[in-house]
C-alpha positions in Angstrom: 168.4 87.5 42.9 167.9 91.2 43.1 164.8 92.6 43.3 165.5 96.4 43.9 168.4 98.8 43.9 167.8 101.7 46.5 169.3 104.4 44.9 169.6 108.3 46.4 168.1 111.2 44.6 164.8 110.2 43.2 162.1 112.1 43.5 161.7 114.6 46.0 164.6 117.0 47.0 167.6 115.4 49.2 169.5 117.7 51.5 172.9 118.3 50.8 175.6 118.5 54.0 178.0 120.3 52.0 175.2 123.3 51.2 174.5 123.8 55.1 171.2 121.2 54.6 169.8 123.1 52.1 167.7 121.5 49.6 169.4 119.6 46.1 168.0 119.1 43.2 167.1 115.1 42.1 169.9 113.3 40.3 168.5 114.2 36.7 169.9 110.9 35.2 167.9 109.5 37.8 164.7 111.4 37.2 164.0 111.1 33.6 163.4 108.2 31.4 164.5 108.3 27.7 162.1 106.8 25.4 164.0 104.5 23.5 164.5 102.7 26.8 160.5 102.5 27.5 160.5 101.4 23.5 163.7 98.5 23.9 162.0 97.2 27.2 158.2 97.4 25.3 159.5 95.3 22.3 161.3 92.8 24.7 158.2 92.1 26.3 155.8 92.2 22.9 158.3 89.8 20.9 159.5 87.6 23.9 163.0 87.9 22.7 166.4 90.3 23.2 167.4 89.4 19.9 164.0 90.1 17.8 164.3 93.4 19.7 167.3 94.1 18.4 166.2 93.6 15.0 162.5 95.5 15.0 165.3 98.8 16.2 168.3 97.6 14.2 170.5 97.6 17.3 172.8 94.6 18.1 171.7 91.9 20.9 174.6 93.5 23.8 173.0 97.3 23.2 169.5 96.3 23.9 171.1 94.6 26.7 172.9 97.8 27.8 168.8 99.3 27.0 167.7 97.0 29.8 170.6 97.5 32.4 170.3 101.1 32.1 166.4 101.6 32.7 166.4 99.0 35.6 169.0 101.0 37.2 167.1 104.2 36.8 163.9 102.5 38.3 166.5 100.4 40.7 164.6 96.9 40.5 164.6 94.1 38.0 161.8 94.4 35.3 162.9 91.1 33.1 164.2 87.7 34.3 165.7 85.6 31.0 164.9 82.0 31.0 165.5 79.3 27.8 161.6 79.7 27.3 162.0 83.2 26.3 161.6 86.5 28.8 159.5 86.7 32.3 158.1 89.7 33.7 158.8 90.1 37.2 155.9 91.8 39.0 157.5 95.5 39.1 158.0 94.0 35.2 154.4 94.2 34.8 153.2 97.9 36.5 156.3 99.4 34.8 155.4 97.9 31.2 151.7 99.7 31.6 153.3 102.8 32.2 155.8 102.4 29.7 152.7 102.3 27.2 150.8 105.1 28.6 153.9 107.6 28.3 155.0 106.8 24.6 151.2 107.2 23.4 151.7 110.6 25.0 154.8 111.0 24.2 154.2 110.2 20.3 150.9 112.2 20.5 153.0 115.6 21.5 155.3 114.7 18.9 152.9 114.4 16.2 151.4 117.0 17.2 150.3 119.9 14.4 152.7 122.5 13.7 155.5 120.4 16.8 157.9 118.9 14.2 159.6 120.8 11.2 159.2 117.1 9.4 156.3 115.3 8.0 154.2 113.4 10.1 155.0 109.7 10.0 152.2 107.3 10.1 152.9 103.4 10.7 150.7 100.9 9.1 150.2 97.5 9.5 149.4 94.7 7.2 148.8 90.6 7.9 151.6 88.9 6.2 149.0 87.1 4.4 147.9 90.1 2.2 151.0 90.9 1.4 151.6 89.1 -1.9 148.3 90.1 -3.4 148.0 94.0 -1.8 151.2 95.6 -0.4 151.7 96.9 -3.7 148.6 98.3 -4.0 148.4 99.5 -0.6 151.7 101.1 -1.0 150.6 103.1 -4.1 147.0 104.2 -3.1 147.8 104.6 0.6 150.7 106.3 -0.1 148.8 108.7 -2.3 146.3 109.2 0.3 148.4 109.9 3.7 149.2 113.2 2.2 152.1 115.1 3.1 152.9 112.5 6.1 155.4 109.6 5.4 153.9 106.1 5.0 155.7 103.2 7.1 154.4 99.5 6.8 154.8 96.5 8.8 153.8 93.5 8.0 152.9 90.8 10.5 151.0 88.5 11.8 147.8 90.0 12.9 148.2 89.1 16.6 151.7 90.8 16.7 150.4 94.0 14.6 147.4 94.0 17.2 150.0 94.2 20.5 152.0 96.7 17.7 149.1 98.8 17.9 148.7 98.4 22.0 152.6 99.5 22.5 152.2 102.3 20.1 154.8 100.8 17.5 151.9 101.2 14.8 148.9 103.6 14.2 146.5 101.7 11.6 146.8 98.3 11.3 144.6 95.8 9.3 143.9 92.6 11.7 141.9 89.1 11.5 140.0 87.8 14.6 136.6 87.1 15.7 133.8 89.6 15.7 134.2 90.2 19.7 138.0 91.4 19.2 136.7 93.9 16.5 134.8 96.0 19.0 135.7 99.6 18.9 137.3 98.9 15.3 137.4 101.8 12.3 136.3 99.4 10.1 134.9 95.6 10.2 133.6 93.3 7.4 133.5 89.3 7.4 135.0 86.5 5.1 135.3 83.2 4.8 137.7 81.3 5.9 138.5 78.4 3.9 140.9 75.0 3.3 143.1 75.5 0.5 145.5 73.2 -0.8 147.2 72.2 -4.5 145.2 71.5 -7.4 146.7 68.1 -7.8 146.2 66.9 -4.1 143.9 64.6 -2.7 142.5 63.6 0.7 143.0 59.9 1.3 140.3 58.0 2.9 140.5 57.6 6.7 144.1 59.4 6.6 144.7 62.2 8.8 143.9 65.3 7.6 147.2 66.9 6.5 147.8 70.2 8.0 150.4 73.2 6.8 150.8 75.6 9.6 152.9 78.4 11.7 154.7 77.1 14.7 152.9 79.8 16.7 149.5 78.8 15.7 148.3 81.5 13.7 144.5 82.4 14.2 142.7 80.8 11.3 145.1 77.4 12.5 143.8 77.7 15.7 140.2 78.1 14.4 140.7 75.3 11.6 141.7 72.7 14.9 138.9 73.6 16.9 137.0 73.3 14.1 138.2 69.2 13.3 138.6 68.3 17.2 135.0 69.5 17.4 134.0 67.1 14.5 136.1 64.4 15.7 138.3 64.7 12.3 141.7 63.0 13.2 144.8 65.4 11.8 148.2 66.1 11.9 150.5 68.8 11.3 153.0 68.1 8.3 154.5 71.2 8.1 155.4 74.5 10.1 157.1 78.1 8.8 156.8 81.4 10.3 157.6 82.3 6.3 154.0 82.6 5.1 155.6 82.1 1.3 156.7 78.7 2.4 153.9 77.2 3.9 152.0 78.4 0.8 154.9 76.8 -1.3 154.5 73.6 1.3 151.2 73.3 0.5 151.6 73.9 -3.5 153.9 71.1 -3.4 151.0 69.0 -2.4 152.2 68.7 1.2 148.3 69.5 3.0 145.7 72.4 3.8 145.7 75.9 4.9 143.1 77.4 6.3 143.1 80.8 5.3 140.5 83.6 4.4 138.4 83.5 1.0 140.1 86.4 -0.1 143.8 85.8 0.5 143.8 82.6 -1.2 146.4 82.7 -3.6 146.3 82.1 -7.6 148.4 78.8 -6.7 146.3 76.7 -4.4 142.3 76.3 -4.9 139.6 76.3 -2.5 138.9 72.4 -1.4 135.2 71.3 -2.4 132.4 71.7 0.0 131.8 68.7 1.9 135.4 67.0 2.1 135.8 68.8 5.3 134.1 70.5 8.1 133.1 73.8 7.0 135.2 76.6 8.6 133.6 80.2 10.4 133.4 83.2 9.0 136.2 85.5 10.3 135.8 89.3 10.7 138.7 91.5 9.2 139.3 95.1 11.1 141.0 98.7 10.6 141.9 99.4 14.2 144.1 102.2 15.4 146.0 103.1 18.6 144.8 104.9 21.7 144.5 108.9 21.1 145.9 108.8 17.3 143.6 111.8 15.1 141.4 109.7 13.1 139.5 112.5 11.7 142.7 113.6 10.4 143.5 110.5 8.8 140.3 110.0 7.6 141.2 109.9 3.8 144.1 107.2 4.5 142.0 105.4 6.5 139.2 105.1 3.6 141.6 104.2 1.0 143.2 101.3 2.9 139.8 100.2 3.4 138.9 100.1 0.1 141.8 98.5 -0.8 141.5 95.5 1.6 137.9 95.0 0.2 138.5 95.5 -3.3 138.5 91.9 -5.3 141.8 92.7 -7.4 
């Protein structure tokens, strides 16, 4: 397999023959990197797949291909090896990818710059798919209100994908779960508790497994819910899996098992299982964290709002 392609005209001058020796200017195809390459080869690596990259940029599967073959031929080695268990970074994969990063946070930060762009500042949000049934409405209108004369964007995710969103520079703000240790540096930070939910109507059986509804990814509070039984020897098994958060909450309406999930996403349809019946879960710290170099004083009004939002009981 290849590992570079030695290509002339990168870089410093060349001499050219045909100008008596003189000094030539670098190939400029050669020289300079679009963007949208940096963003097609970022996304590849962030969502482990060709084809979700095609989808985040609306682009079909062969032109993020084409992406891929055109900025490894500008670099001239191979940055992505494709295997059935997803996408590999090869190690010229890995210094290129925290480049990549560095240039688009400067690259969007000259772009958004004041007074740079005859349109409205964009400004990408994200929100956990679980909050999006009870506040994406809300944090549409209020938010919306509050960015000003910028244009609101929203993603909604889980809030380990919105986190590496924010790292790549795909979103500004985002609104994350995690542990108190991954909220360092965060605009904002407030606990809740996370809690098993299931439907009204269901009931543990003694000495069965403990019935679990859960993403095939292992979402955070799943991973912190298994911990949490493995520690108290609490046998359990996983009954159901959807990246759909709408359909594990509809698995687990129908009676199917638990979710763990924090006190104040718990929907209207499942109810909070009684103290006692199983091991008590952590608290979990929820976070407004932004990207590198994004003008937070400037955003400051947004950023309130969607924090009151995200606390507010309704």
């Amino acid at each position: 397999m290849r590992k570079a392609r030695p290509h002339p005209g990168t870089g410093a001058f060349q001499t050219d023959p045909k100008r008596g020796g003189e000094p030539r200017p670098p190939d400029v195809a050669k020289a300079n990197i679009p963007t949208d390459l940096l963003r097609t080869f970022i996304a590849i690596c962030e969502l482990g797949s060709f084809t979700k990259a095609a989808h985040l940029f609306g682009l079909t599967q062969p032109a993020v291909s084409a992406h891929m073959r055109r900025l490894e031929s500008i670099i001239g080695a191979d940055l992505i090896e494709k295997s059935l268990a997803g996408v590999t970074l090869t190690e010229c994969g890995h210094e290129i990818l925290r480049h990549a990063r560095r240039m688009l946070s400067i690259n969007d930060q000259i772009v958004s710059s004041g007074g740079l762009q005859p349109h409205p500042q964009v400004v990408r949000l994200g929100v956990p798919n679980l909050y999006a049934p009870s506040k994406l409405a809300v944090i549409l209108r209020e938010c919306g209100s509050a960015v000003g004369p910028s244009r609101l964007q929203v993603r909604c995710d889980h809030s380990s994908n919105l986190v590496r969103s924010i790292q790549s520079g795909y979103l500004d703000i985002a609104y994350v779960l995690g542990d108190q240790d991954e909220m360092d540096g965060a605009l904002a930070s407030w606990p809740d508790d996370l809690v098993w939910v299931r439907a009204p109507d269901f009931t543990l059986q003694p000495g069965a497994p403990i019935p679990l509804v859960s993403s095939p990814n292992l979402v955070y509070a799943d991973r912190v819910a298994m911990r949490v039984l493995e520690k108290s020897n609490r046998r359990y098994e996983i009954v159901f899996t959807a990246f759909d958060t709408q359909a594990r909450r509809s698995a687990a309406a129908a009676g199917m098992g638990y979710i763990p999930i924090p006190r104040a996403a718990a929907p209207p349809a499942l109810v909070i299982e009684t103290p006692g019946v199983l091991p008590d879960l952590p608290q979990v710290t929820m976070g407004i964290i932004a990207r590198e170099d994004l003008d937070t004083a400037s955003l400051e009004p947004l950023i309130s709002t969607f924090a009151a939002v995200l606390k507010s009981k309704t």
